[in-house]
N, C-alpha and C positions, 0 to 999 in steps of 0.2 A: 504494500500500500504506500504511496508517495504520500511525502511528508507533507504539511500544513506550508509549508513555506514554499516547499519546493512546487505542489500545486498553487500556489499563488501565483510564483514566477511564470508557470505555465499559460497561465488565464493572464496574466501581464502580456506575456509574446505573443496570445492567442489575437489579445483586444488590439496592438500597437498594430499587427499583419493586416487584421480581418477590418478593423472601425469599426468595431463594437462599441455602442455608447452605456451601454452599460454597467455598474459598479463592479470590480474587483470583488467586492464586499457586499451587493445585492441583496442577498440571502438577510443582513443586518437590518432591524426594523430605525428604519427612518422614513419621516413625514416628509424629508425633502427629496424634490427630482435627482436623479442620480446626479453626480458629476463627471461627465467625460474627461476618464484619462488619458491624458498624452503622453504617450511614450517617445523618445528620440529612438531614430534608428539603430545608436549607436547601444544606448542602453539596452533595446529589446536585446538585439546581437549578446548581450554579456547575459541576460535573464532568461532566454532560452537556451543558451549553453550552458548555463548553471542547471536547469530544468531539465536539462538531458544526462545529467551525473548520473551517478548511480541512486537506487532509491531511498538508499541511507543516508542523504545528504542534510546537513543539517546545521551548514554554515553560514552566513549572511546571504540575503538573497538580492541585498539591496546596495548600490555603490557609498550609500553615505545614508542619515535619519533624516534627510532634506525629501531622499525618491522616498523613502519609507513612509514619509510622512504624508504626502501626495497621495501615494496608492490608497490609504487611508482613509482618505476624504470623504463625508458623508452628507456633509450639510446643501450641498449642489450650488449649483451658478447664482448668486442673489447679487440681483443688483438694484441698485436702492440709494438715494441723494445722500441717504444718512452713513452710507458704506462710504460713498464717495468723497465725503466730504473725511473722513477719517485717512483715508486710503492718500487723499492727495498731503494729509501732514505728513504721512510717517514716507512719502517720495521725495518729501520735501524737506525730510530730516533723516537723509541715509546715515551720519553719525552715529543715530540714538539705534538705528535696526544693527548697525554692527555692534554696538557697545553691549545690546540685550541679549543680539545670539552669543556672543564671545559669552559672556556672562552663565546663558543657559546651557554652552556644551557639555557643563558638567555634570546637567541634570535630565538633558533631554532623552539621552535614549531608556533611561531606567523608566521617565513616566510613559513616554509613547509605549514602552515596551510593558507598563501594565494596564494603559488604554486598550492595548490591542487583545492582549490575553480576554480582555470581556467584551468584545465586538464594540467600542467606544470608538465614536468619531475621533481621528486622531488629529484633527485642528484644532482639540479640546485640551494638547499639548501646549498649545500658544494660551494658554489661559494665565497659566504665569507672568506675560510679558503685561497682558492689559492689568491683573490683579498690582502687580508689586514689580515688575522691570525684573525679574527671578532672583530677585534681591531675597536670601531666606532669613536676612535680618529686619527687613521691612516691618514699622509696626506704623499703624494709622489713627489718626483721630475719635476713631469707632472704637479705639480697643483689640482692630486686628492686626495678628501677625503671623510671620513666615511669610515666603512665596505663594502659599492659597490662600492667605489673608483670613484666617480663622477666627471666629470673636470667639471669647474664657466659650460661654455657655456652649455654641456650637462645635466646639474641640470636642470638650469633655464628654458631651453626646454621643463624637464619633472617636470616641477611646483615646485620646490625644492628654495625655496624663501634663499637668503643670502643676511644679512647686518651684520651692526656692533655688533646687539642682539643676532643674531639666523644665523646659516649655516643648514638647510635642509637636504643637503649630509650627516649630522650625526646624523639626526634623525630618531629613528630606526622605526618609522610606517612609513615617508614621505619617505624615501631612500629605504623602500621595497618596495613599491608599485610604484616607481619610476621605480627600477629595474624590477619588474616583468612587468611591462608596456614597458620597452624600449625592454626585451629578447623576448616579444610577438611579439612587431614589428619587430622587427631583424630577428623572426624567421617566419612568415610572408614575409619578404622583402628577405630571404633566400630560397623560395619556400620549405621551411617543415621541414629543412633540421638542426637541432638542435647543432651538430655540428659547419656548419660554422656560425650559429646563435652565437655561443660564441666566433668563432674567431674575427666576425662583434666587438661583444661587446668591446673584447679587441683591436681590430687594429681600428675598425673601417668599415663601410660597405663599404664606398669606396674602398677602400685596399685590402677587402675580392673581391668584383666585380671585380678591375682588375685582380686583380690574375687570377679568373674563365675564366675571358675575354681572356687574354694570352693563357692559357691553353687549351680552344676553338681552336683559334687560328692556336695551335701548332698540332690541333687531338688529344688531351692529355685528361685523364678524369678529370672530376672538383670536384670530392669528397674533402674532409679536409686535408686527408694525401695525393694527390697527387699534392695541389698545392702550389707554391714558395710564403710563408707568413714570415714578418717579422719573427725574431730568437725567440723572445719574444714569440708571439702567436703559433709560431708551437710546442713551450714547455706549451702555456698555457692550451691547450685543454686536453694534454696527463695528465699534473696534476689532473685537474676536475678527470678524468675519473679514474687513479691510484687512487684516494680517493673515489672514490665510491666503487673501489672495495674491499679497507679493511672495508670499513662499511657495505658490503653485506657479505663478510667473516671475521668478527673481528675475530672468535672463533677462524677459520682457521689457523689465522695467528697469531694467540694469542696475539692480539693486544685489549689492554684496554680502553673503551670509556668511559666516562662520564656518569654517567644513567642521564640521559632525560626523565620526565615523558611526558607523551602523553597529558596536559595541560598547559594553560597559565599560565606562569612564573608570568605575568605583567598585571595589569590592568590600564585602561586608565582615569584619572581619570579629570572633566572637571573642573577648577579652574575660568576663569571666568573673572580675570583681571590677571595683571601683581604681581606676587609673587617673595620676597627674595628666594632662592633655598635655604639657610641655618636653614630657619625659615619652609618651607616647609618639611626639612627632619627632623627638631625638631617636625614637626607636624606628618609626618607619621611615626617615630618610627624606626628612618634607619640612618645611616653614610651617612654624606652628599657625599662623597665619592660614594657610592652605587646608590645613586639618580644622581649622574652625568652621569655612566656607561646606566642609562637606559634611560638619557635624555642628551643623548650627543650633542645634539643638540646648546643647550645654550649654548654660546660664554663666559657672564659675570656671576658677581654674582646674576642674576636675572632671570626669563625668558622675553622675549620679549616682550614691553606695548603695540605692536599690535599684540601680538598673534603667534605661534598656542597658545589659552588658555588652555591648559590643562600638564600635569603631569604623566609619567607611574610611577607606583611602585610594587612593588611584590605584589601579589593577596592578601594574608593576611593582608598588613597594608591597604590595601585601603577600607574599611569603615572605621578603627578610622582615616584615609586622611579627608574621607567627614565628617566624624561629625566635625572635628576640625575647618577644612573649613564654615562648616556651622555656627559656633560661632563665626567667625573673618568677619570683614567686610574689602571689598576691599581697601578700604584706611590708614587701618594697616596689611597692609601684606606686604606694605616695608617702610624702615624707610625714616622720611625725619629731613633734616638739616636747618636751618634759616642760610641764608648767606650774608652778608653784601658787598655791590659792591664795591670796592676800583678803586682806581685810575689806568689807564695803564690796568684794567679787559676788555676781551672779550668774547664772549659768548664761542667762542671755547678756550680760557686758561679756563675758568671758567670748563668746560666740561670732558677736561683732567686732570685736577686736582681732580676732586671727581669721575670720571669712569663713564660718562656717556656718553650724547652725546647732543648737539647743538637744534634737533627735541626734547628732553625729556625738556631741559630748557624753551623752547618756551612753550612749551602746556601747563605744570605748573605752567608758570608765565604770561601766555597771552602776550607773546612778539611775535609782528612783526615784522618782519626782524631779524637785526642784534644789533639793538642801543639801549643801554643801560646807565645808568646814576650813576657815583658815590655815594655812600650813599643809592641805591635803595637795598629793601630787596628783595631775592627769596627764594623760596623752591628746594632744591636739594634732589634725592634721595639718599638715602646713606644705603650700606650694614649695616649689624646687625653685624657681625665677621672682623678680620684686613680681608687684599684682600689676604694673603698668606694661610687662612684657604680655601677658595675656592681652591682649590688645580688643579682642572679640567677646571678653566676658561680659555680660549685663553692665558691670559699673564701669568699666572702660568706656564702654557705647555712650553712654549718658553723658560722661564727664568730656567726652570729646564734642558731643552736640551742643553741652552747654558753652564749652571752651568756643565754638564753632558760631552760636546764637548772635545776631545782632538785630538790635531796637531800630528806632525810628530816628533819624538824623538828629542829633543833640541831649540825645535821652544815654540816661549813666546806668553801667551794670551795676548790680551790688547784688551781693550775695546774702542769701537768706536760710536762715534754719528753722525747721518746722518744729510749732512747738506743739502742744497735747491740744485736740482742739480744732487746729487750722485745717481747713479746706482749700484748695484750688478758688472757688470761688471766695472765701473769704479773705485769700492774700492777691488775689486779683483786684478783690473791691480795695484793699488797702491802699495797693500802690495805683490804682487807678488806670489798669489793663484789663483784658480781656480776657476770660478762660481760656480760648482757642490760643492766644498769642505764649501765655503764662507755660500751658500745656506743651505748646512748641517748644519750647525752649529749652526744655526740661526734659526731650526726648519724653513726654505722657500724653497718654488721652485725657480729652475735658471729664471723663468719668473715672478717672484713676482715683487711689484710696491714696492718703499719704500717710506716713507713719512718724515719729515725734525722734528728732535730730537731724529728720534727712535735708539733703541739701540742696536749696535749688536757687539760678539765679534768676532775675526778672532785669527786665531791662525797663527804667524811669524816666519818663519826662520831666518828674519836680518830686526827687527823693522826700521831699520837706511833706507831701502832698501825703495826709491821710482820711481814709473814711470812716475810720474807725470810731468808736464811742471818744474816744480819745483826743484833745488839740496839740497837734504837732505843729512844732517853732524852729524854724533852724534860729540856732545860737553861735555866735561866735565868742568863743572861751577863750582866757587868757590865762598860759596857765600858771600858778602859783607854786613858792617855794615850798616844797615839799610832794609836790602834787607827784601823781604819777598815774600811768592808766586805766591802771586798776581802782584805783581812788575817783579817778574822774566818774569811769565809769558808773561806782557806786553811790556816789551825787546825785546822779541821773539818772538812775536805775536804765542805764544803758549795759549793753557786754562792751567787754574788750574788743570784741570781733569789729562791732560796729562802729568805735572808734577809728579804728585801723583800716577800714571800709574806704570812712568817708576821707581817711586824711591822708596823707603821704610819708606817714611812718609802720614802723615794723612795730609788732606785736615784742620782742623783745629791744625796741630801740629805744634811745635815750631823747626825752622830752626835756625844756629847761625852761627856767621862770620866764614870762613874757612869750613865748610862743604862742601864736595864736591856732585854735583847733576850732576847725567845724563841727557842731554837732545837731542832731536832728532830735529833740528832745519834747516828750509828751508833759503840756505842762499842767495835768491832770494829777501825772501822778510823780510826782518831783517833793523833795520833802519839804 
C-alpha cells in the first residue's frame, strides 16, 4: 500500500499533467471552493519521481514547507476589497514578510506538520504571523500571550498549565496543539465553516453566534463577510487570507520568503528533572538566547521542578543534549546555595531574594507550612550566570520594556513601587495617565493584578500632579546642617528612593548645608 505522502505526490503529478482543479485534499470537509493547484513543471518532474520510489518511501515529499504548505490549501480563491486592501500592505512592506518568515522557520514545519496530521487547512499555519508576528514572547493588552495569543482562562481550558515556572501559552509544542484543538472545535461549533471558525477564534464564539443570530433575524445571509463582527475581526480574517495569498504567489509578486526546509527545525529532547537553562545551553552547544526562543515557555532561569521535563533544541545539537545529559545527574543540573536563616526571615522574603518560590523552599528543606527558625540552614536553588544573563526570563523582558518605554515629549520617568492597595488604575489616576499607557510601559495588561514592592515606571507630564485624597506641593528644600536623606526623607514622610528620583544624587552620596533639593511633598500628611 503506498504511503500517505507518497500518494499525495502522486495526485500532485497527477493534477500538474492532467489540470485537475480539484483539491489535493478534497476528501477534507471545507465550505470553500477548492483551490486550484499549480504545480511548476519542474517540481511535478521531482514529485512524481519521488512517487515512483519504492513503496516504503517515506521521506519528504515536498522541496521546502512553502510547496507543502500550498498543497494544503483549503480555504479556495477569495477575493474581496477587505483581502485587498490587506494584501496591498504587507507588498508594500516586503521587510516585515521576511522578518516574520525568518522568525517562523523555526516553528513552521512542526505546526503545519500537526495541521496536517488532522486534515486542517494548512494557511491556518500563517495564523501566527496575523496573531503575534511568531513572536512566542508576544503578550497583549487582553492578557494574551505566546504566538496563538492565549488569554489565562482560555489556556487553562485547553491544558496550557501557568504558574510562576512555566506559562504554557509560550510553549511552542503545548500552545500548538492547544490551538489546533480549540480551531477544531471552533470549526466544528461553526458547522464546517472555517472562516467564521477564525473569526470564533479571535472575537470569540459567542460574538460570532450573535452576529449569525441577528442576521437570521434580519433575512440576511450569515457567511463571514456578511455579518456585523467586531472592527478587529472583520480585519482579522481578510489578513489570514491576504497572506496566504503571497505564499501561494510569492514568485508572483516577487515577494521573498525565508526557505523552510520540509523538516524538523527542533527536537524534543526528554531531561527528566528540573535543569538551569544556562547550563542546558552550555550542554547542547547553543546561545542560551537560542534555547529561550524555542523554549519560550520558561518564565525563570530554570525550567519548571514539576515539569513539562523536557527541552526543544535544533535537530543537530540534540544527541551531544542527550549524551551530556546522560553524564550529569539530576541533582547537579542546578546549583544550590547553603543559606543561613536570620532574624525578621520568611519563607517568602527568603524566596524573593534568590528567584525562586515559597513551594521550591518547602520540598528542599522539608518544611511544613510556613515557620521557620533563626540560625536554621537551607538549600536554595540558585542560577549558575548573574539573572541579567538570562536575558529571556519574565523579569528580564519587563525590565528591558520599561528601560525601552518613552512618554510624551517633556514628560519625566520616575520610578514607582507598589504598595499594598494600589491598582493600575489607581497609580494611573495618581500620576494622571492612562491604564493602556501605564500598562504599556510596564510590559502588563490594563487587567493585570499587581503585587506590593513591585516595580514599575510611569512616565509624567507634572511629577508635582496628584489625584489623590492627598495635596501634593513641589518644594524646594535647602538643606540643613546635619540633615541627610534619610532624615529628609523622614520630615516628609517621603522614601529615600524618591528623593534620589527626583534629584541628581546617589542614594549613598554626600548632600551639604545649602544644597538645594527638589521634593514632591503631600502636604496633608507632613508633621
Amino acid at each position: 500500500m503506498l504511503t500517505r505522502r507518497r500518494t499525495l505526490a502522486l495526485t500532485l503529478c497527477a493534477l500538474s499533467l492532467g489540470g485537475c482543479e480539484s483539491s489535493p485534499r478534497s476528501n477534507l470537509t471545507t465550505t470553500a471552493k477548492p483551490q486550484q493547484v499549480v504545480i511548476d513543471t519542474k517540481t511535478a518532474d521531482k514529485l512524481c519521481d519521488s512517487a515512483s520510489a519504492d513503496s516504503d518511501y517515506s521521506g519528504p515529499a515536498y522541496q521546502d514547507i512553502w510547496t507543502r504548505m500550498r498543497a494544503g490549501y483549503q480555504l479556495g480563491e477569495i477575493n474581496n476589497p477587505r483581502v485587498e486592501k490587506h494584501l496591498q500592505y504587507y507588498l508594500k512592506h516586503p521587510s516585515y514578510m521576511a522578518r516574520v518568515t525568518e522568525r517562523g522557520s523555526l516553528y513552521l514545519y512542526h505546526i503545519v506538520s500537526e495541521l496536517d496530521k488532522r486534515g486542517m487547512p494548512l494557511e491556518l499555519a500563517l495564523l501566527p504571523i496575523v496573531e503575534s508576528a511568531f513572536d512566542p514572547f508576544a503578550y497583549s493588552h487582553g492578557r494574551a500571550s505566546g504566538m496563538w495569543q492565549f488569554i489565562p482562562g482560555t489556556g487553562l481550558h485547553y491544558g496550557l498549565k501557568q504558574n510562576w515556572w512555566y506559562d504554557g501559552r509560550r510553549d511552542v509544542l503545548a500552545s500548538t496543539e492547544a490551538a489546533v484543538n480549540f480551531l477544531s472545535d471552533l470549526h466544528r461549533q461553526m458547522d464546517g465553516d472555517w472562516l467564521l471558525a477564525l473569526a470564533a477564534y479571535n472575537s470569540g464564539g459567542g460574538n460570532v453566534r450573535k452576529a449569525i443570530r441577528k442576521n437570521k433575524e434580519k433575512g440576511k445571509p450569515t457567511d463571514f463577510w456578511s455579518l456585523n463582527l467586531p472592527r478587529e475581526t472583520r480585519e482579522y480574517v481578510p489578513q489570514l487570507i491576504a497572506l496566504s495569498k503571497i505564499i501561494m504567489h510569492a514568485d508572483d509578486y516577487k515577494v521573498s520568503l525565508t526557505p523552510v526546509k520540509n523538516e524538523p527545525y527542533f527536537a524534543a529532547v526528554d531531561i527528566g528533572s528540573q535543569i538551569d537553562l544556562a547550563q542546558a545551553a552550555s550542554m547542547a552547544d547553543i546561545p542560551l538566547g537560542d534555547l529561550y526562543k524555542l523554549n519560550a515557555g520558561f518564565n525563570r532561569w530554570a525550567t519548571d521542578p514539576d515539569g513539562p521535563h523536557r527541552l526543544l533544541v535544533p535537530t543537530e545539537n540534540a544527541d551531544i543534549f542527550r549524551q551530556q545529559l546522560a553524564q550529569l545527574p539530576a541533582s547537579s543540573r542546578v546549583g544550590w546555595e547553603r543559606y543561613k536563616v536570620r532574624s525578621g526571615d520568611s519563607l517568602l522574603a527568603i524566596s524573593k531574594r534568590f528567584n525562586t518560590t515559597v513551594d521550591v523552599l518547602r520540598e528542599h528543606n522539608n518544611i511544613r507550612g510556613n515557620l521557620i527558625r533563626q540560625g536554621q540552614m537551607m538549600l536554595i536553588p540558585k542560577a549558575t550566570l548573574p539573572a541579567n544573563q538570562y536575558a529571556q526570563t519574565q523579569t528580564q523582558r519587563v525590565k528591558r520594556i520599561q528601560a525601552n518605554s518613552r512618554g510624551n515629549n517633556g514628560s519625566r520617568k520616575l520610578d514607582y513601587t507598589v504598595r499594598s492597595g494600589d491598582s493600575l488604575w489607581s497609580i494611573a489616576r495618581e500620576h494622571d495617565v492612562s491604564v493602556r499607557q501605564l500598562a504599556k510601559w510596564n510590559a502588563m495588561a490594563p487587567k493585570d493584578t499587581l503585587r506590593a514592592n513591585q516595580k514599575l515606571v510611569i512616565w509624567s507630564d507634572n511629577p508635582s500632579t496628584s489625584k489623590k485624597d492627598g495635596i501634593i506641593r513641589k518644594v524646594a528644600y535647602k538643606v540643613r546642617s546635619g540633615d541627610s536623606l534619610a532624615r529628609i526623607a523622614g520630615k516628609f514622610n517621603l522614601s529615600v528612593n524618591d528623593i534620589v528620583r527626583w534629584n541628581s544624587v546617589s542614594k549613598s552620596g554626600y548632600i551639604h548645608p545649602g544644597q538645594s533639593l527638589t521634593l514632591f511633598v503631600d502636604v496633608t500628611r507632613t508633621n
